[in-house]
Each structure stands twice: as C-alpha cells, then as structure tokens.
N, C-alpha and C positions, 0 to 999 in steps of 0.2 A: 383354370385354363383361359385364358388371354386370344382369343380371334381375330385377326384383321382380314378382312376379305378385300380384294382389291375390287375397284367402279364394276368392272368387268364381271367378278364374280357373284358380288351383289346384286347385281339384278340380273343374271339370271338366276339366282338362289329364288328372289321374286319374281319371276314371270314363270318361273315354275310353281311354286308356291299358289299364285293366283290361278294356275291353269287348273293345277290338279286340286284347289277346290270346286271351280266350275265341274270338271268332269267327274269329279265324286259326286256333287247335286244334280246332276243329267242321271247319273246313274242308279241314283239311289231312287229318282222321281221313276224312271221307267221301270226297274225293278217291283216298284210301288207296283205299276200298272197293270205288270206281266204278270203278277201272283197274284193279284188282287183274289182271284177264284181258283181253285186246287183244280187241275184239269190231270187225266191221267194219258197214257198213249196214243189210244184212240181218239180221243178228245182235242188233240195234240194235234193229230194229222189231221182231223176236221178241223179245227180252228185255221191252220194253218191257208187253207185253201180262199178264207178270206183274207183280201188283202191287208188291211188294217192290222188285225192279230200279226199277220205276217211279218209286216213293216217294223211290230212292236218286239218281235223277235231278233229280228235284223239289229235294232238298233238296242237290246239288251245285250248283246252276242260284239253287235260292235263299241260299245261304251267299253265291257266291262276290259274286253281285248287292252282298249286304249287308254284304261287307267292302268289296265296293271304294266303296261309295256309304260306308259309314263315313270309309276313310282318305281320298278324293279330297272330300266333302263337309261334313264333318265337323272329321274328328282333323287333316287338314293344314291349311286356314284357324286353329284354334284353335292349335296351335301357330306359325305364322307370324306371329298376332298378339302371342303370346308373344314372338317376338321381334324384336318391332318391326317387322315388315313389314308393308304391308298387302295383307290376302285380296284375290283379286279374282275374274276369271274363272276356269272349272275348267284350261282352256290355260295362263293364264299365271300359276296356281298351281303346276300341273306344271311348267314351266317352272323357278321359282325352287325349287321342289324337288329339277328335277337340280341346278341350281346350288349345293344345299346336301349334294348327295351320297345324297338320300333316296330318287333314282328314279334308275336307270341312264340311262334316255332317255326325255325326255317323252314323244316321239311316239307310241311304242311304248304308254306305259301308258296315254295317252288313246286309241288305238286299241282297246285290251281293254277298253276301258268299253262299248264298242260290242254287245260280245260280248252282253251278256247278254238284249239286245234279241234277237239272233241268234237265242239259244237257245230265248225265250221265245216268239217269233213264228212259230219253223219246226217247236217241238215237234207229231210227229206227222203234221207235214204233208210235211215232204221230210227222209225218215230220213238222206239222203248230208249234205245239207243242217245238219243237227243235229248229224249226229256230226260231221263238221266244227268246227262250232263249238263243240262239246264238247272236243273236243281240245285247240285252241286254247288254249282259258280252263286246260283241265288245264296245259298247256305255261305256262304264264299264273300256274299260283300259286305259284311259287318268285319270281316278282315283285313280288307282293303281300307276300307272306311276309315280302321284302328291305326294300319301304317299310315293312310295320306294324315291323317289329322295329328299324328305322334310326328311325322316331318315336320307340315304344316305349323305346328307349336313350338318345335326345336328349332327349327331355322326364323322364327322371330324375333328372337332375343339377338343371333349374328348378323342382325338385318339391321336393327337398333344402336348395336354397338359400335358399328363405325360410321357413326351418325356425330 
C-alpha cells in the first residue's frame, strides 16, 4: 500500500508524533517518581498533605489524562486517516487499532480512559478510592507506552515517504 500524505498532513502526523513522545517521557519520568515506594491508603492521605507528593500526584493524574486524550483523540484518528481509514467513534477507533496491532485489546484501553475521571473526582475525597485508581492508571502506562510507540514507529515510514 502506496501513501501519499499531503504538506498539511505530514506534519501534523509529526508534530504529533514529536508531542506524544515528549508526553510519554514526562509521563513515564513521574510515574517513576510516584511509585518509587508502595504507599497504601492511609499513607496516601498523609503523603498527600504535603505539597510536593501532592504536586507529584497532580501531575501523574494530569500527564497520564493528556497522553491518553492525545493518542486516543488526536494522534490515532490522524493516523487512520493517513491511511485511508476513516476516524470515527473513540470505541470503534480502538477497535481498528487492535486490528492494526497498535492496542493489545480495545476493551481494555477504552476502560483506562475512564480512569482519569476516577482520579479526578475522588481526589481527596475517598483516599482507598484514589489510590485504587492510581494504581490502575500506573498498571495502565506500559499500555499507553505500547500504543504511543506502535504510532510513533508507523507513522515514520509515511513521514519518509513522501520525502
């Protein structure tokens, strides 16, 4: 199959490309930071109270938000249109993304979108609640990870080719 993307589509194919490596590396770094030490509920609500842990919550909670709203609304319709498919719902985009090898299992990764609602709505208010879904989403970025970098890798070769 033969690609031609026009000025226009090619770079945004790469300025997405470039973003959502940056924001995979942000994410993966504070993730590092936030697990570094297994903390349970309580631990959770204490840490919390200082600010720094807090910030580092904040900004797990908003990374992970804005990769996955990047690769699921963004970076995978623009590459699908790329190649000839068309975008549609966020379900049956994920869909044709397992189909193409970019997502292990739809299900699954439109379930983690869910997450970030999770996080955002129970911060503070039910610590069991949160770190739950903290976890999750942690458990959650080697998936992320798997789609940006299966994009990331596909859309190099359409980037090259009409070169």
């Amino acid at each position: 199959m033969s690609i031609q993307l026009s000025q226009a589509e090619a770079s945004r194919l790469q300025r997405l490309s470039d973003i959502a490596a940056l924001a995979l590396q942000h994410l993966q770094q504070t993730d590092a930071r936030l697990f570094a030490h297994d903390f349970d509920a309580a631990e959770l609500l204490e840490h919390c109270k200082d600010i720094g842990f807090s910030e580092q919550v904040d900004a797990f909670v908003a990374r992970f938000g804005r990769l996955q709203d990047l690769l699921g609304d963004k970076f995978l319709p623009a590459w699908l249109k790329a190649m000839e498919e068309v975008p549609s719902t966020a379900l049956e985009n994920l869909d044709k993304a397992e189909k193409w090898g970019l997502v292990s299992k739809a299900d699954d990764w439109f379930a983690v979108r869910k997450l970030r609602n999770l996080m955002v709505h129970e911060y503070l208010q039910d610590a069991q609640a949160l770190l739950d879904a903290l976890q999750a989403a942690h458990h959650a970025v080697p998936m992320l990870a798997f789609t940006c970098q299966a994009l990331i890798q596909r859309t190099a070769p359409l980037l090259t080719a009409g070169r």
